[in-house]
MMTF fields as JSON, N, C-alpha, C and O atoms, coordinates in Angstrom:
{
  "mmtfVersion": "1.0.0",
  "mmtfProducer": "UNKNOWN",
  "numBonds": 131,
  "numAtoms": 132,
  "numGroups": 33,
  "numChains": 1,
  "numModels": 1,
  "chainsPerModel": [1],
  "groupsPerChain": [33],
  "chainIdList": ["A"],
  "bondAtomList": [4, 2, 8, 6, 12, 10, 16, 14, 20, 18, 24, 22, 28, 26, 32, 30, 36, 34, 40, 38, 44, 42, 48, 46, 52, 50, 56, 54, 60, 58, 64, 62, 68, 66, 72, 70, 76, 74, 80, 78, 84, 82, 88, 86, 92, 90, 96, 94, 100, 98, 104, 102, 108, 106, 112, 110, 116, 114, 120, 118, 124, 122, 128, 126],
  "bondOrderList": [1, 1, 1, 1, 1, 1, 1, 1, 1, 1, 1, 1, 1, 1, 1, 1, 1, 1, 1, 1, 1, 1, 1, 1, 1, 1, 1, 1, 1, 1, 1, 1],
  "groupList": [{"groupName": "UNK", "atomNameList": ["N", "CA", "C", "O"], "elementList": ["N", "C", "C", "O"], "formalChargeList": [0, 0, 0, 0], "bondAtomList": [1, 0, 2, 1, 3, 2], "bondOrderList": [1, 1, 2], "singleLetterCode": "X", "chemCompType": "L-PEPTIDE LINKING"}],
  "groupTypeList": [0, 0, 0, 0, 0, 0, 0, 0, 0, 0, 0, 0, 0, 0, 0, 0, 0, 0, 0, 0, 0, 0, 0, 0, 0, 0, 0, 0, 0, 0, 0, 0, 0],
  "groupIdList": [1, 2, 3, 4, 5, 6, 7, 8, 9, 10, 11, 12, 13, 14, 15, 16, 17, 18, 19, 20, 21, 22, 23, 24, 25, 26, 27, 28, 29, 30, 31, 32, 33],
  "secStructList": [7, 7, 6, 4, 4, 4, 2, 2, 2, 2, 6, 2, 2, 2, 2, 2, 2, 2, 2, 2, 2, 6, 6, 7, 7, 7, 7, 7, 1, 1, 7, 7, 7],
  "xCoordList": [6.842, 6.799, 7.269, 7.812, 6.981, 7.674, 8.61, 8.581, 9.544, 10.375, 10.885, 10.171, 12.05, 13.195, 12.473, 12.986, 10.532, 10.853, 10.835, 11.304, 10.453, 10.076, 11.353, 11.43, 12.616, 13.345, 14.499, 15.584, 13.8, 14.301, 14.153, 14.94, 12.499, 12.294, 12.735, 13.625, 12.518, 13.039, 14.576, 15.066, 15.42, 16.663, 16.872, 17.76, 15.914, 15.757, 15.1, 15.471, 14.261, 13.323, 14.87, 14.838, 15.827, 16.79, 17.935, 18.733, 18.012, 18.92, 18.572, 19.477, 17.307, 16.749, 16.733, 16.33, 16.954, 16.694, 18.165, 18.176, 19.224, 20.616, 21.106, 22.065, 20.619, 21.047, 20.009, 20.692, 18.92, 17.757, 19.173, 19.557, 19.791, 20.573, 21.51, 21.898, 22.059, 23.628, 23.659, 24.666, 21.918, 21.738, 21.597, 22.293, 20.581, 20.805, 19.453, 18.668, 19.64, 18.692, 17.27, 17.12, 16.042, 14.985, 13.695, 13.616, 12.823, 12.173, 10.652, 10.104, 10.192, 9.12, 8.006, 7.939, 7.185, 5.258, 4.87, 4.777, 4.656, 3.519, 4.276, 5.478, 3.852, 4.142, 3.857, 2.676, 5.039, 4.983, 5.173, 6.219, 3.663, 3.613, 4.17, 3.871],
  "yCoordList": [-47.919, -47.562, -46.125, -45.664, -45.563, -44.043, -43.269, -42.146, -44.51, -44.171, -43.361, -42.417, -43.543, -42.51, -41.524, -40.807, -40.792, -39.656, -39.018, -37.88, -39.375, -39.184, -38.617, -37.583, -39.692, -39.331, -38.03, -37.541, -37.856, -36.88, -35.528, -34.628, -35.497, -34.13, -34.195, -33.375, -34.769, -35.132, -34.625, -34.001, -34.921, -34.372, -32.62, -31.918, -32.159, -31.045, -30.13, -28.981, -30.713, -29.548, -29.491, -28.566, -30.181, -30.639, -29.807, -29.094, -29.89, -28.466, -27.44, -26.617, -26.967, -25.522, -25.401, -24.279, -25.962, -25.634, -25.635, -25.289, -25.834, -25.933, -24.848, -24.286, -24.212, -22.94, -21.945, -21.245, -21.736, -20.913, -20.786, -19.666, -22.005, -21.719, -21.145, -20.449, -21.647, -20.473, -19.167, -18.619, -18.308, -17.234, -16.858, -16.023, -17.557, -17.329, -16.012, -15.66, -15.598, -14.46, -15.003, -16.052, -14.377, -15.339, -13.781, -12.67, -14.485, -13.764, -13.819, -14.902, -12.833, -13.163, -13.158, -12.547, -13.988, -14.3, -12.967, -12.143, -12.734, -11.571, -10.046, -10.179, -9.022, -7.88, -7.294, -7.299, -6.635, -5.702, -4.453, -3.837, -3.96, -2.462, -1.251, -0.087],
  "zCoordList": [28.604, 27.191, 26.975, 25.971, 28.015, 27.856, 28.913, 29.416, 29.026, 30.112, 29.052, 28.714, 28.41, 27.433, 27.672, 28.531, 26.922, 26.757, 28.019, 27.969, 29.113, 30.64, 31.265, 31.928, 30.86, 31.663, 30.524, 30.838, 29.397, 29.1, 29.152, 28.857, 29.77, 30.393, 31.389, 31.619, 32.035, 33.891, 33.76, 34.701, 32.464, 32.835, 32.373, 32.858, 31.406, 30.905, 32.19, 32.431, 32.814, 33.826, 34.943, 35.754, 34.981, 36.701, 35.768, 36.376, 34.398, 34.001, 33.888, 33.752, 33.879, 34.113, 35.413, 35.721, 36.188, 37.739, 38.165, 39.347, 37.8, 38.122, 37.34, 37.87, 35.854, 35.647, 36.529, 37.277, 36.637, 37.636, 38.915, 39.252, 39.487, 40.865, 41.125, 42.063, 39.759, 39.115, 38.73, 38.28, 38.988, 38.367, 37.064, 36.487, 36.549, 35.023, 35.017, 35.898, 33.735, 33.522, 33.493, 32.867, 34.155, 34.575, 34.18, 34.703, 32.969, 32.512, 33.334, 33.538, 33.67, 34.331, 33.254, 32.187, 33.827, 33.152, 33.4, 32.491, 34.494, 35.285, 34.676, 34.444, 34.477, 34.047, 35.425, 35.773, 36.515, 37.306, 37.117, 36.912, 37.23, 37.343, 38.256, 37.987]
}
């Protein structure tokens, strides 16, 4: 019943991880002091 929206994150999280590999600009969570 929820394949479509499943596999539409599934393809959204595998394009953030293929720009992340290509070097894209990568904002960090944590604030280093």
């Amino acid at each position: 019943a929820h394949l479509p929206a499943r596999r539409e994150m599934l393809q959204r999280w595998a394009d953030y991880l293929d720009t992340l590999r290509m070097g894209a600009q990568v904002i960090p969570l944590v604030k280093v002091a």
